[in-house]
N, C-alpha and C positions, 0 to 999 in steps of 0.2 A: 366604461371600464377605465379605470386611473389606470397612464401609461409612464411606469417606473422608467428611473433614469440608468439602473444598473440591478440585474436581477444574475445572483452569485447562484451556481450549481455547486451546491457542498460546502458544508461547514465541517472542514479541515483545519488545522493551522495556516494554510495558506487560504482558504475561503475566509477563513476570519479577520484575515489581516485585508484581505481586500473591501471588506463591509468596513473595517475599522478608517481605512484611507476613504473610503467613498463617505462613511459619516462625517471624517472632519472636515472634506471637503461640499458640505451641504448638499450632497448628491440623494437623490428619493432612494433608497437600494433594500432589497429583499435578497434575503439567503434562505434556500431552497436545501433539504438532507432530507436523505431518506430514513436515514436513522437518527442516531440520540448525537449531539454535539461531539467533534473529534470522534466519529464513528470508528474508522479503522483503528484509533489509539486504542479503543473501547476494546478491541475485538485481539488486539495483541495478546500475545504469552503474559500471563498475569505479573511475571519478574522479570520483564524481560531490562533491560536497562539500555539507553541509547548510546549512540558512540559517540554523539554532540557532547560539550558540554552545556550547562544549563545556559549561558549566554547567547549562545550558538540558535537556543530556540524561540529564543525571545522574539514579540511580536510588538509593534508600535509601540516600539522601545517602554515596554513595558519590564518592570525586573523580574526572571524566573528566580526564585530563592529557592536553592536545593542545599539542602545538609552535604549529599555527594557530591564528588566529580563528576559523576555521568548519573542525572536524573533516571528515574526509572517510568512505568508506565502509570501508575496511583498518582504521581507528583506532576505527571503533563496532562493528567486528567485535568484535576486540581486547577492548574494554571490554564488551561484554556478553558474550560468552561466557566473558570472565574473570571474570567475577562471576558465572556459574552454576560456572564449576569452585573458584572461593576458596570459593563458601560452599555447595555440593554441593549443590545444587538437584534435588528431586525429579524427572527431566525423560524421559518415554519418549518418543524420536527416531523420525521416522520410521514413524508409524503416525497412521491417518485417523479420525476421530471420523464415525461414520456415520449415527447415531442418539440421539438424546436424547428418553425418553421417561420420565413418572411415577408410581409407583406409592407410594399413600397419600403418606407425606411422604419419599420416597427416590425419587431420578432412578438410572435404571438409563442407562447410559450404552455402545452398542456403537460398538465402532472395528474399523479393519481385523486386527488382531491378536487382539481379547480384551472382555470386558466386565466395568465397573465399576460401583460404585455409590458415589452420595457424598450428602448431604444438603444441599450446595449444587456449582451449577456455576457456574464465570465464560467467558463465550463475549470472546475478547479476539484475533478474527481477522483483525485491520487488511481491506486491500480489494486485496491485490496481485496476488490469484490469478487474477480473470476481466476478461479486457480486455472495454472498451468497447465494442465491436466499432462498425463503421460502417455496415454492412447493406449494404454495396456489393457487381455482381457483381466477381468476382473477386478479394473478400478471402481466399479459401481459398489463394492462390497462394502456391506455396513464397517468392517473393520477397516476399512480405509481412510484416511485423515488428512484433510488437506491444510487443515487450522489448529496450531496446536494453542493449550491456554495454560495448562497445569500439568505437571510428572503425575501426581497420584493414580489417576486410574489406571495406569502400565506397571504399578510396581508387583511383578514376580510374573511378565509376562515377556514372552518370545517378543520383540521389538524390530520391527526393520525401520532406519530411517534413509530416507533416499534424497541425497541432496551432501553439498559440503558448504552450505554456504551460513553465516550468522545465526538464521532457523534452524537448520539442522545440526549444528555443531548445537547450540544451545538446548534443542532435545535431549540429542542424543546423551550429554552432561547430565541434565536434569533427570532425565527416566532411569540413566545410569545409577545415580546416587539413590535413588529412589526404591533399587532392587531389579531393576529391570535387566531381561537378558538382549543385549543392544547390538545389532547388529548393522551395520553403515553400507548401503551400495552406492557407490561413488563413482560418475563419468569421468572425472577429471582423473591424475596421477597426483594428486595431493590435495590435502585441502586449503578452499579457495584462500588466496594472499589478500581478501577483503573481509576476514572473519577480524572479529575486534582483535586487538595485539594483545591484551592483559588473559583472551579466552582459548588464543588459538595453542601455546604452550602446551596448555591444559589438554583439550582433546586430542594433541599430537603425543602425550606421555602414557596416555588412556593407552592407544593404540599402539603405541610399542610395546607395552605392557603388556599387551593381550586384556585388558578388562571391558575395551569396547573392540569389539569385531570390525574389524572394515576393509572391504574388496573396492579397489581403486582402477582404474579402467573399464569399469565393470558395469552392468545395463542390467536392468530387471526388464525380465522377459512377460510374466505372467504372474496372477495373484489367485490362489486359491483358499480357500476357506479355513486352511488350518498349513497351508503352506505358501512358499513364492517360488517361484523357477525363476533362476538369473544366469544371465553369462558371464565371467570372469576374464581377466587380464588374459589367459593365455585360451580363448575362446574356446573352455569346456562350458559346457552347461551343468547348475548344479539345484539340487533344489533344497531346502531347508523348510524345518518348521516353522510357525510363525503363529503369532496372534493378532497384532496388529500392524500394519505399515502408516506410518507418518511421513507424508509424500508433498515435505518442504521444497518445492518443484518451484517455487516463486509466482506470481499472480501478473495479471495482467489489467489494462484497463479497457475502457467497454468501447471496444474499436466499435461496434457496430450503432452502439449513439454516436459517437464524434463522423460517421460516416451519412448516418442517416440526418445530420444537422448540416451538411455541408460541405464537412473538413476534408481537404484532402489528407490523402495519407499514402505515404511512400517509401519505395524500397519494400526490401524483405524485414525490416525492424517496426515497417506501419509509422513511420516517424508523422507527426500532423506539420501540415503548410504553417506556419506563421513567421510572422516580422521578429526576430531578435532584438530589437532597440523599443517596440511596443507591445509585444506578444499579440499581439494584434492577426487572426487566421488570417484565410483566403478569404472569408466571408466578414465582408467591411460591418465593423462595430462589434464582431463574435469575435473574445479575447479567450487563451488560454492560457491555465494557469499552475503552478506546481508541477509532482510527478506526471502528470497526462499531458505534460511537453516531451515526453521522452519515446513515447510509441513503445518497443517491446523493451525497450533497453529501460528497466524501470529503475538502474542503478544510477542512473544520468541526473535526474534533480535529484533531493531532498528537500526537507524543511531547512536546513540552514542554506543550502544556496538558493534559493526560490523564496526567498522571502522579500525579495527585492521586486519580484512582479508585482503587487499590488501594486505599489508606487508609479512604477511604468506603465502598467495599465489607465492607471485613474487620473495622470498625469494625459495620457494623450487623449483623454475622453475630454477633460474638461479644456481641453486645447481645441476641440471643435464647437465649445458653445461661445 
């Protein structure tokens, strides 16, 4: 079995840039996704727009050219998967990394199709796969939503959105405009001071107005078929109609691979062991990379500060041959 020099978990913007640094530096490298190219980008609100601007997301300084100030989701499509097909990126689509395990100094590595081996691996699996979940009864309910993509199917429907944060402000707009009857439960006492600046105005004038509903201090309790029970600020319980709940709760990533690979993880945020100057884990030659440096705190990377791990990575790899 050919033993790869660098074998990338996830073709992200940052899995990409780190195949792109390991090509120029004639390293053997294979990138590993379970889905189609920038999976999570794929999987975004179809309008959703970034708070970067297009500079901000550039990889191996390549130019993002966006007509806007802040690209949208179609235009990062675009730009990262034209930059795996301009410069032919090693990239097998569609197949799930199952296992990562080490023998002497080679990680044998099984996925759902096949098994590799490489001398290093980089785990670069952002956190967009496992929702938050809220623990409530009734989160199992078809009407339940932990993904939103498009307003239309909520328009002229009872709506709860739960959450204040960029997702849910951007729902709750969106299904607003759209006809929807929008109602906001909200743990915080205002909404979060990390919603974009040009959007948050917007949903704060909503809300004064009365044309989006929103209980701030407030906790959803249970979710039933045609209704929700919530607790409100001054701890009555109250229950409303409802058709669907959009339960923008924030996502996580898959503690339970980075665990079952090696990594430690600590504290109550699940934070993973690594070297800050190499990203380099606990586990010699196992690198991490992008948001899945941050443990629960998934606000801590992005793509524009974590574009710099490739470099540091593939830098201290070729520093040991």
């Amino acid at each position: 079995m050919e033993i790869l020099d660098v074998l990338i978990i996830g073709a992200g913007p940052i899995g990409l840039n780190c195949a792109l640094e390991a090509k120029k530096n004639d390293l053997n490298y294979l990138i590993i996704e379970k889905g189609t190219i920038v999976n999570s980008l794929y999987n975004y609100p179809l309008y959703m727009k970034f708070f970067s601007t297009a500079d901000k997301l550039e990889i191996a300084e390549i130019p993002f050219i966006s007509a806007a100030p802040k690209p949208g989701r179609q235009e990062a499509l675009e730009y990262y998967q034209g930059i795996a097909r301009q410069k032919d990126l090693k990239i097998n689509l569609y197949e799930k990394v199952l296992k990562i395990s080490k023998k002497d100094e080679i990680f044998e590595i099984e996925t759902s199709k096949s098994k590799y081996q490489s001398k290093n691996v980089i785990i670069s699996t952002g956190f967009y796969d496992i929702p938050n979940l809220m623990q409530v009864p009734g989160e199992n309910l078809d009407k339940v939503k932990h993904y939103y993509t498009e307003p239309y199917p909520y328009a002229k429907q009872k709506i709860v959105v739960v959450g204040s944060s960029n997702s849910s402000v951007d729902a709750a707009l969106e299904t607003y405009r759209k006809g929807a009857d929008v109602t906001m439960i909200i743990r915080q006492s205002s909404i979060s001071e990390n919603v974009k600046y040009w959007v948050k105005p917007d949903i704060e004038n909503r809300i004064n107005e009365g044309s989006i509903k929103a209980h701030f201090n407030s906790e959803l309790l249970e979710i039933k078929e045609s209704s929700v029970i919530f607790k409100d600020e001054k701890e009555e319980i109250k229950e409303i109609e409802n058709d669907f709940v959009l339960a923008m709760t924030g996502y996580l990533p898959d503690f339970d691979f980075l665990r079952n690979s090696g990594i430690d993880l600590q504290g109550d945020f699940f934070n993973p062991v690594y070297n800050a100057e190499t990203m380099e884990s606990n586990i010699p030659n196992l690198y991490l990379a992008g948001v899945v440096c941050g443990g629960k705190d998934t606000h801590l990377w992005f793509i524009e500060n974590s574009r710099i791990h490739a470099e540091m990575i593939v830098q201290h790899i070729i520093s040991k041959y």
